[in-house]
Backbone as a chain_set.jsonl record, in Angstrom:
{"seq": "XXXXXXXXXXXXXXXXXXXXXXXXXXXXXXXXXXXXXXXXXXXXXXXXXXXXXXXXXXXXXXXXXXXXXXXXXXXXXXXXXXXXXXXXXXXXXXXXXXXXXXXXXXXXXXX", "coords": {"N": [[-23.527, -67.656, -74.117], [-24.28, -68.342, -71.45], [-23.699, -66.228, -69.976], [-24.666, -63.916, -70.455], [-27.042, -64.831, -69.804], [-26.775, -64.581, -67.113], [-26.893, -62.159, -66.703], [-29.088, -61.24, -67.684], [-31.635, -62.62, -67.082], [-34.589, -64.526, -66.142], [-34.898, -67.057, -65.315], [-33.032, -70.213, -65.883], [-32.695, -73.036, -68.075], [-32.059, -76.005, -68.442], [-31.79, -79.526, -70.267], [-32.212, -82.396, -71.468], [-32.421, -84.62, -68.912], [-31.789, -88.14, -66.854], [-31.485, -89.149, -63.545], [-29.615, -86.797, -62.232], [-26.589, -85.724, -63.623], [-23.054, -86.468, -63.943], [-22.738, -84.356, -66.278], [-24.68, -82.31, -66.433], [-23.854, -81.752, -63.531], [-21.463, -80.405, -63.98], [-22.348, -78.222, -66.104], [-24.521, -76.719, -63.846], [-21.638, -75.677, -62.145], [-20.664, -74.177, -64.378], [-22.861, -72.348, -64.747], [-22.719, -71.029, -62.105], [-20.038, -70.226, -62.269], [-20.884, -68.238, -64.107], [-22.663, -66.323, -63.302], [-20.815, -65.361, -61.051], [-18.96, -64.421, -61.949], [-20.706, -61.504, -63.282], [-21.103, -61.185, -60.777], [-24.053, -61.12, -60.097], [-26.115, -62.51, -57.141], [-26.697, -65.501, -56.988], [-29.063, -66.567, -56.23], [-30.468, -64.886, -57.439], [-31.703, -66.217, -59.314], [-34.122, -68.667, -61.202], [-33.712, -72.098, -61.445], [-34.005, -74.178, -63.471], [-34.666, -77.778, -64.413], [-35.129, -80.268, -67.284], [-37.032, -83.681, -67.248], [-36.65, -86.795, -67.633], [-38.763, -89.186, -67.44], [-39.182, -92.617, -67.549], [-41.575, -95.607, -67.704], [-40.56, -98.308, -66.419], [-41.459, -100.728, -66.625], [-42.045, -100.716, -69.357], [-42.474, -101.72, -72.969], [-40.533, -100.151, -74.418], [-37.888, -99.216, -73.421], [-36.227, -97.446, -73.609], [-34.603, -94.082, -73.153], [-33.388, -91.98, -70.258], [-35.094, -91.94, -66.481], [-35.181, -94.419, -65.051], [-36.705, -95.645, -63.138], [-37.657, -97.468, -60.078], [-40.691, -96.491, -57.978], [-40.061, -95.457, -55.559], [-37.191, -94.952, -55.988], [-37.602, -93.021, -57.839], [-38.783, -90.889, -56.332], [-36.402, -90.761, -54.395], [-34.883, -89.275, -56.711], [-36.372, -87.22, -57.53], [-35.543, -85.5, -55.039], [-33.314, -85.48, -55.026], [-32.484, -83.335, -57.068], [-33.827, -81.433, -56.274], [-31.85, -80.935, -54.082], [-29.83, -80.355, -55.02], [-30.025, -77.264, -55.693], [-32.141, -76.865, -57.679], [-35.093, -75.311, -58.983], [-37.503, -75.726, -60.353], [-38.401, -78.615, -62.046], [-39.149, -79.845, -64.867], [-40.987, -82.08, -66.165], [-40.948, -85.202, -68.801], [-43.183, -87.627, -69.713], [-42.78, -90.786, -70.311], [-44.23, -93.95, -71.536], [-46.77, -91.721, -72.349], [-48.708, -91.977, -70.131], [-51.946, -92.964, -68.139], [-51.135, -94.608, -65.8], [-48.518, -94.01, -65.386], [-48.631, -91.557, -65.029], [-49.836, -91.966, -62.251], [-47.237, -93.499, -61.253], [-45.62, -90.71, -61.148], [-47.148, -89.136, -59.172], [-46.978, -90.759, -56.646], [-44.749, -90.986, -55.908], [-44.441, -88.363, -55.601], [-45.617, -88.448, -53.412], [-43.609, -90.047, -51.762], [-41.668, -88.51, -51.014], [-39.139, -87.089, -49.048], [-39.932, -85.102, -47.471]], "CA": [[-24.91, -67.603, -73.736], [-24.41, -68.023, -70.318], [-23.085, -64.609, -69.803], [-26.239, -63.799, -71.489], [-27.811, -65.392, -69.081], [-25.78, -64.401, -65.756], [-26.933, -60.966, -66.875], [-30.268, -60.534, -67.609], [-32.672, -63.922, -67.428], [-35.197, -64.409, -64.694], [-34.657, -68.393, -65.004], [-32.168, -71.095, -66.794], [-33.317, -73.954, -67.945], [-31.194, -77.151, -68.819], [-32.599, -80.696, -69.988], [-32.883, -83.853, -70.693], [-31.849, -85.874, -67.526], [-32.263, -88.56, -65.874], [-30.532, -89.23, -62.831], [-28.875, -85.615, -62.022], [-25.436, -87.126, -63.585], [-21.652, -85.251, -64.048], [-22.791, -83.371, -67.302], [-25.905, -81.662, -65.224], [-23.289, -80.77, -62.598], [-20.512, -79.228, -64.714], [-23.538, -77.3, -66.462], [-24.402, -75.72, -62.396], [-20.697, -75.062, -62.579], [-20.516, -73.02, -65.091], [-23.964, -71.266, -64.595], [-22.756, -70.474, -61.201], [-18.961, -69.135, -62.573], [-21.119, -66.966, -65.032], [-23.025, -65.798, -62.031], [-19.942, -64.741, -60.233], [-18.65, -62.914, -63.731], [-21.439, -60.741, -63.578], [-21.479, -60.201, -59.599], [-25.228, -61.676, -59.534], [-26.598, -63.355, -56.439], [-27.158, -66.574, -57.897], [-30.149, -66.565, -55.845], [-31.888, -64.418, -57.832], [-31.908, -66.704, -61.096], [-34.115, -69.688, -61.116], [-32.78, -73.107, -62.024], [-35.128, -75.334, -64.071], [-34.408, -79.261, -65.192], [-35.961, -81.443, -67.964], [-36.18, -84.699, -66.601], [-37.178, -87.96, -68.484], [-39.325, -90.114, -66.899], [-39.694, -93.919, -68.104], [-41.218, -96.592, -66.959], [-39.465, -99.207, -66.346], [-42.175, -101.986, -67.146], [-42.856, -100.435, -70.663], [-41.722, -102.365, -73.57], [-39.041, -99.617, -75.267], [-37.401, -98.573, -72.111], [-35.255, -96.088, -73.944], [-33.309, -93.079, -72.364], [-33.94, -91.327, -69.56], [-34.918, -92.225, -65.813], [-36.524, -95.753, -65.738], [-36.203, -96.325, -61.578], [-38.881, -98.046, -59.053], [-41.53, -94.844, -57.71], [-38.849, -95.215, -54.275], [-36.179, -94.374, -56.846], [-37.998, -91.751, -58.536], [-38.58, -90.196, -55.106], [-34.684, -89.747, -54.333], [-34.26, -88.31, -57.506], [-36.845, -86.095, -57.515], [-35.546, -85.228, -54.029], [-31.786, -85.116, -55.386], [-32.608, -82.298, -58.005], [-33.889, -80.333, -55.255], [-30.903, -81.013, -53.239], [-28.828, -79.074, -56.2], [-30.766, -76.246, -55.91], [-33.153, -76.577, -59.014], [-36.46, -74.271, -58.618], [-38.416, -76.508, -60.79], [-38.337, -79.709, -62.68], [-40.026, -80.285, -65.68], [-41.191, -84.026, -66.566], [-41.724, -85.707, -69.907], [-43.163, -89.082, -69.028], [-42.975, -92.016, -71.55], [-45.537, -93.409, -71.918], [-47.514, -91.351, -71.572], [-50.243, -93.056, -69.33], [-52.919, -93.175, -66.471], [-49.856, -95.74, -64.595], [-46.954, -92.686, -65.695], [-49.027, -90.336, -64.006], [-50.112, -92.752, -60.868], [-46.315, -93.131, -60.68], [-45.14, -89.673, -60.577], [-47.901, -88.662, -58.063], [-46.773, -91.866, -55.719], [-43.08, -90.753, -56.04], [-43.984, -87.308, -54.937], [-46.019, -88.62, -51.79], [-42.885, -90.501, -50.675], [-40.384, -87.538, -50.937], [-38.711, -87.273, -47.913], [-40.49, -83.862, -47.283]], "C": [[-25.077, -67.522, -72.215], [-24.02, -66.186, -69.485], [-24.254, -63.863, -69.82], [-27.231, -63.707, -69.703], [-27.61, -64.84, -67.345], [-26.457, -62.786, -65.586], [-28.615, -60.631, -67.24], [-31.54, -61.565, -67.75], [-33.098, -63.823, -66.361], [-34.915, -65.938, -64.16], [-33.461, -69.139, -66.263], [-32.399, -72.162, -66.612], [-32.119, -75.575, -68.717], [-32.272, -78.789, -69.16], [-32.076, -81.921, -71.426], [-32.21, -84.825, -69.656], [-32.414, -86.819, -67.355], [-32.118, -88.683, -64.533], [-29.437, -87.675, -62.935], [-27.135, -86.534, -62.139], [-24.456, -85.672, -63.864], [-22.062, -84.277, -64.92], [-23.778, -82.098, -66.506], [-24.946, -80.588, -63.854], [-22.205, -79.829, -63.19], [-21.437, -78.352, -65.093], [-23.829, -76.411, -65.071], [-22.928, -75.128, -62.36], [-20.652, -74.05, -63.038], [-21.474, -71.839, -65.24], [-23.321, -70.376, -63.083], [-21.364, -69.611, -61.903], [-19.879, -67.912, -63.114], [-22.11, -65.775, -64.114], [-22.197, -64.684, -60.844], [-19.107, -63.515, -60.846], [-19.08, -61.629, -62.98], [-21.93, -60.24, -62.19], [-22.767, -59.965, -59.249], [-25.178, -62.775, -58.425], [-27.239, -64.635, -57.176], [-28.375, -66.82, -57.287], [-31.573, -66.039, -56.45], [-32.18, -64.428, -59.532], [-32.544, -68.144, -60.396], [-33.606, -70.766, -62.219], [-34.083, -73.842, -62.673], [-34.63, -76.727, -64.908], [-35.274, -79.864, -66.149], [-35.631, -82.638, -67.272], [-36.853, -85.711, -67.088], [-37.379, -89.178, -67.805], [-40.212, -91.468, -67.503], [-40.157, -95.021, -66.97], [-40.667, -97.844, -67.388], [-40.004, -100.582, -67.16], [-42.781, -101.662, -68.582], [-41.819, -100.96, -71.648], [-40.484, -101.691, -74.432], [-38.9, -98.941, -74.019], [-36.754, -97.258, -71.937], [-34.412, -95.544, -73.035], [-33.608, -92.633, -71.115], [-33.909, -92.088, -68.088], [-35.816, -93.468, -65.677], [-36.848, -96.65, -64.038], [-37.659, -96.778, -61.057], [-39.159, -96.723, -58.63], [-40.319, -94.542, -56.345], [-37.486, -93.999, -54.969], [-36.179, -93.118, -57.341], [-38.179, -90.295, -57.183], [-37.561, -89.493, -54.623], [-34.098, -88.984, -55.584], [-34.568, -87.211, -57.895], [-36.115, -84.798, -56.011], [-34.187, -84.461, -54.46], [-31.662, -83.726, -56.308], [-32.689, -81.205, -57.183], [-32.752, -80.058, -54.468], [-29.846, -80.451, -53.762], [-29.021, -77.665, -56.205], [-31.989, -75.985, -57.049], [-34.809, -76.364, -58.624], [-37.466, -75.494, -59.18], [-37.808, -77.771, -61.865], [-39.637, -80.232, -63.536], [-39.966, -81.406, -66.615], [-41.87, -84.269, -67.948], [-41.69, -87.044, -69.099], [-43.512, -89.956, -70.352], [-43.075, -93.222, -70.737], [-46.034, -92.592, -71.541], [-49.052, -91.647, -71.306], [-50.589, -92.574, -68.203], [-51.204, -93.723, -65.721], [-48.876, -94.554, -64.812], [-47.275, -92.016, -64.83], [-48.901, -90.922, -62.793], [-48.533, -92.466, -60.189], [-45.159, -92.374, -59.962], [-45.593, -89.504, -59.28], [-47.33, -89.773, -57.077], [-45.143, -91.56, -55.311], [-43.517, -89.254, -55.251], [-44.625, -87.442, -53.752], [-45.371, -89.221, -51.148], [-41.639, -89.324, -50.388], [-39.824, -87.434, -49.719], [-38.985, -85.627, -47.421], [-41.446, -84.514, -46.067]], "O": [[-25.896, -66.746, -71.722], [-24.299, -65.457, -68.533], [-24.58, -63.169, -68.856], [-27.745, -62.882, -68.948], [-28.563, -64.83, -66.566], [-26.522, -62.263, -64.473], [-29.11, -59.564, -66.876], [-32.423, -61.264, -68.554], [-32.479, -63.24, -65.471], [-34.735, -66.181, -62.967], [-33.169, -68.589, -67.325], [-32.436, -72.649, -65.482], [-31.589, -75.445, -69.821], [-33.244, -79.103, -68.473], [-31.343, -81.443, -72.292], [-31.471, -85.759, -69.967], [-33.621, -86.782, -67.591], [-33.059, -88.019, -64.1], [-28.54, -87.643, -63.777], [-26.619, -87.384, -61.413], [-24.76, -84.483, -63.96], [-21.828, -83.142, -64.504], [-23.28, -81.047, -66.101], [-25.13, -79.451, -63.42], [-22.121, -78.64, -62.886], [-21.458, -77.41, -64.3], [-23.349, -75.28, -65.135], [-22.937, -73.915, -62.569], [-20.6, -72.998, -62.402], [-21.185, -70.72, -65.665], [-23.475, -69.157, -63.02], [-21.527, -68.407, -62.097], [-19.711, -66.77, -62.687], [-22.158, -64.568, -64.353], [-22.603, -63.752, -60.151], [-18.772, -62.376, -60.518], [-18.36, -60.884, -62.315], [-22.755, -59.337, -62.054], [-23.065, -59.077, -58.451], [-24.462, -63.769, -58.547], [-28.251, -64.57, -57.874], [-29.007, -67.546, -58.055], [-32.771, -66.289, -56.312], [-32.526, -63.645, -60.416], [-31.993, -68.736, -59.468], [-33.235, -70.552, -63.373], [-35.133, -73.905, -62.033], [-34.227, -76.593, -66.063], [-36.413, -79.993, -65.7], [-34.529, -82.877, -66.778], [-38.053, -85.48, -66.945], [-36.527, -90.039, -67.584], [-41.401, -91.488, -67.82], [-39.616, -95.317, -65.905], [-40.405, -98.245, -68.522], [-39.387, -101.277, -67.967], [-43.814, -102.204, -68.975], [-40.611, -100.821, -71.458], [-39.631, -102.364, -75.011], [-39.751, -98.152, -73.609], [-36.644, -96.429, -71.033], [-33.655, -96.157, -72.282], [-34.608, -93.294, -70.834], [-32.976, -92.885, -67.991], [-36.967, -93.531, -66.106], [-37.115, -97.837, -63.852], [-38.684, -96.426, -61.64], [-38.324, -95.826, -58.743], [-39.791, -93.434, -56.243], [-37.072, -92.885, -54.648], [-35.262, -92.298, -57.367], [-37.779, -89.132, -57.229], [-37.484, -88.284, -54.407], [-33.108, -88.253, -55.552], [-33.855, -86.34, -58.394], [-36.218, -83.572, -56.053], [-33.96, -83.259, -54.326], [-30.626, -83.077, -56.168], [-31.94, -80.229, -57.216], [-32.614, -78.884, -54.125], [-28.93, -80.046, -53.046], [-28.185, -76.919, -56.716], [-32.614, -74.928, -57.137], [-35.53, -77.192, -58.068], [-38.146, -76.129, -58.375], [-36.699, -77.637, -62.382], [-40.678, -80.773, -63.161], [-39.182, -81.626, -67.538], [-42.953, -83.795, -68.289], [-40.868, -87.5, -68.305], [-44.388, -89.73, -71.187], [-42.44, -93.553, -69.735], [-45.962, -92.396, -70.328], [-50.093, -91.579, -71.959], [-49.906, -91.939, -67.399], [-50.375, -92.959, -65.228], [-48.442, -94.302, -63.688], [-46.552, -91.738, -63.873], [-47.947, -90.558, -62.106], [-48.295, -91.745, -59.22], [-44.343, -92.652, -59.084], [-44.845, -89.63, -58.31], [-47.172, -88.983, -56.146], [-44.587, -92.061, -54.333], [-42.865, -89.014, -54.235], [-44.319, -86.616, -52.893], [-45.749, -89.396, -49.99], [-40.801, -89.477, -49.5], [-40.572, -88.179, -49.086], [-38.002, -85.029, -46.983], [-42.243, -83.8, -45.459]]}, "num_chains": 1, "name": "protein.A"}
């Protein structure tokens, strides 16, 4: 599929994360080998993440990223710092406070 992909996709999308962890980076890995295959500028494929946003103070804490809005900040920051075009957020719960916290996380970014 990646081949697939290396060859004729406008974006590639990978997900569920929390924390950009080893599996996430082998995955860039191998998007980029299949990139090099096919003698595309990897530049001109975007990257897209799922990324699972919990909070922390909610009573099933589950999977996903469950950090203080500081936290959520460097990791939103860290995704970017991979190269990934966009990042798309499920937030559990989903609440007024989920939202508050994203938006508060992306006004500390280090942007």
């Amino acid at each position: 599929m990646l081949r697939l992909t290396a060859r004729y996709a406008d974006a590639w999308n990978t997900a569920w994360f929390g924390l950009p962890d080893d599996l996430l980076h082998r995955r860039l890995v191998e998007l980029n080998a299949a990139l090099q295959a096919q003698g595309r500028d990897p530049a001109t494929l975007r990257r897209t993440v799922g990324m699972e946003i919990r909070d922390p103070e909610a009573t099933d804490p589950g999977e996903g990223f469950g950090g203080s809005v500081d936290e959520l900040a460097w990791a939103i920051d860290a995704y970017e710092r991979l190269g990934i075009d966009d990042l798309i957020v499920q937030l559990e719960p989903k609440t007024t406070r989920s939202l508050d916290r994203l938006a508060e996380a992306l006004k500390l970014r280090a942007h």
